[in-house]
N, C-alpha and C positions, 0 to 999 in steps of 0.2 A: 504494500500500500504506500502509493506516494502522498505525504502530507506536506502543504504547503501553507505558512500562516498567510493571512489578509492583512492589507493595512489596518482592520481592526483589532485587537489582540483579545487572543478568543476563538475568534470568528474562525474557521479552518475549511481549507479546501481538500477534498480528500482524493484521490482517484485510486480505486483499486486496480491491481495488475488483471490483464485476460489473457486468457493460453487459450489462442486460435486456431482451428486448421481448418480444411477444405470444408468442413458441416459446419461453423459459426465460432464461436469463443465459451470460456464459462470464466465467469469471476464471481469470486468471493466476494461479495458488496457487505457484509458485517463479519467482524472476528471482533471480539473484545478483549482475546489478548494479543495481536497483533496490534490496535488500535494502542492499548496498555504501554505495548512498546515502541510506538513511534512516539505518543505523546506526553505519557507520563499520569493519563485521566483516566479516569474508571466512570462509565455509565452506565446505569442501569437501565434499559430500556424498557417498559411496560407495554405498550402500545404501537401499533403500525397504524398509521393511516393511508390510506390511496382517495388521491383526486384525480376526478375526467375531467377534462374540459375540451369541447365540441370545436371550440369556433378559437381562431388567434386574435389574438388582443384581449382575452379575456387576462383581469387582475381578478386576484385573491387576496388581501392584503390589505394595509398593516394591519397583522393579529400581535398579541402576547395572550399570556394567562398572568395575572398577578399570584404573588404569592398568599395561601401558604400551597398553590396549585402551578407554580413556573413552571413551564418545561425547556428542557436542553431538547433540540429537532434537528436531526439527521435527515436531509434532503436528498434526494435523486432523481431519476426520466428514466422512466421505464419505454417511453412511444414519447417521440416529438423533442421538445426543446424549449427552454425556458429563461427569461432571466431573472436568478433569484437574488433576492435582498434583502440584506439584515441591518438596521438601524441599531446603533448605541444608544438604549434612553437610562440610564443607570446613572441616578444624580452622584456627582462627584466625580465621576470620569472622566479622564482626559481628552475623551475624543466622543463627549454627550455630542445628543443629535446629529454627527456624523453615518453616512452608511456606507455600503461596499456592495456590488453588483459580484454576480459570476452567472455566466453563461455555464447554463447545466442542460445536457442533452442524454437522449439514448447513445448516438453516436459516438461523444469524447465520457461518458461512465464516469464525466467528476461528481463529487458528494459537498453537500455544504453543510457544516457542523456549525448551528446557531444556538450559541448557550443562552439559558433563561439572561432576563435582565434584555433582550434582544427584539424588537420587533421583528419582523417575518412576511415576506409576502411574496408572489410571483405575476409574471406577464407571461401569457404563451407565448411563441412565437410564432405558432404554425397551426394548423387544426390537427385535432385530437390527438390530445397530449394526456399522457399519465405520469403524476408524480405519486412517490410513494415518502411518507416519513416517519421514522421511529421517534417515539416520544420518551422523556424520563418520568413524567407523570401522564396521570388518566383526564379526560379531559372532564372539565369542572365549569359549568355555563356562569356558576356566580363568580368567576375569576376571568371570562372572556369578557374581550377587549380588544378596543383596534381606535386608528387615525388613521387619517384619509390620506390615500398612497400619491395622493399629487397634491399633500399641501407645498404653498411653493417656499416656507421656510426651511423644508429638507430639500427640494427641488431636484429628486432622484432621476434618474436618467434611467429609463425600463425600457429602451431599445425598441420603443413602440410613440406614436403619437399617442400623449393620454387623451386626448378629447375624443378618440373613437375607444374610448375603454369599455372591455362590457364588465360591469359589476352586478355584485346581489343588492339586494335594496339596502341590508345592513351596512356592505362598504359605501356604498354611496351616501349613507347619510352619515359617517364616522367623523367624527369629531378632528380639528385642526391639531396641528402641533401645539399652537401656542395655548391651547387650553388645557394641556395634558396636563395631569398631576403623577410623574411617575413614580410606583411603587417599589421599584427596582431602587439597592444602595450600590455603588460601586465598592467593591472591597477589595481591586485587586483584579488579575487576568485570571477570567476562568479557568 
């Protein structure tokens, strides 16, 4: 597994190895002791999730879970391609309201490691796209939460024009940056 840090510290890109021949590849997409040994973290994962999405241009996004229900989300592309993005809202941090893009596809099999304290969100890029992502907690509706993925005080760049964005009615009515009261403390790189 190749791990590479983000300008965020935390934030991780991950690409597992594939061993190919003439019928396709097979890779390992989780090992947690392999993971243990490039990085030095231990997570425990509870939960997998899988999202469809039909049509490109759809956003998903900005979610967290506050605490005492955060989760650390392990990102990937099973079909399609995406650009994923994880936001610093962790008051005290050196690099609050900062974010970092990565292009995640079926095709290049990189992984994006968003530790709690992190907003989270995606843009297709294509039609029908599956993302899949392992969670450290179970999901908890009285700790979801989100901000609207094109306020322009984060002014994120999702590799799509947002004004043709397709949202659910919840992102679309998600709350600005500058309103946020984040429950995340910084204490440190994940």
């Amino acid at each position: 597994m190749d791990v590479l840090a983000t300008s965020l510290p935390g934030v991780l890109r991950l690409t597992p190895r594939r061993f190919g021949d003439t019928r396709g590849y097979f890779s390992e997409t989780w090992n947690a002791r392999s993971f243990m040994a490039a990085t030095g973290l231990t997570l425990n994962f509870v939960q997998d999730n899988h999202s469809f999405s039909a049509d490109k241009g759809t956003v998903r996004g900005l979610h967290y879970q506050s605490p005492p229900s955060a989760q650390d989300k392990l990102v990937r592309v099973g079909r399609g391609a995406v650009m994923d993005v994880a936001v610093d809202v962790r008051i005290g941090s050196p690099t609050f309201g900062q974010w970092v893009a990565e292009e995640l596809s079926a095709e290049n099999g990189r992984q994006l490691l968003v530790p709690r304290g992190f907003l989270h969100g995606f843009a297709t890029l294509c039609d029908d796209v599956d993302v899949f992502y392992k969670c450290t907690n179970f999901y908890d509706p009285d700790c979801d939460g989100g901000i609207r993925f094109d306020d322009p005080d984060l002014a994120i760049d999702w590799g799509m024009n947002p004004k043709s964005a397709i949202l659910s009615d919840k992102d679309a009515s998600a709350p600005g940056f500058a309103d946020f009261a984040s429950p995340f403390t910084y204490e440190g790189t994940p």
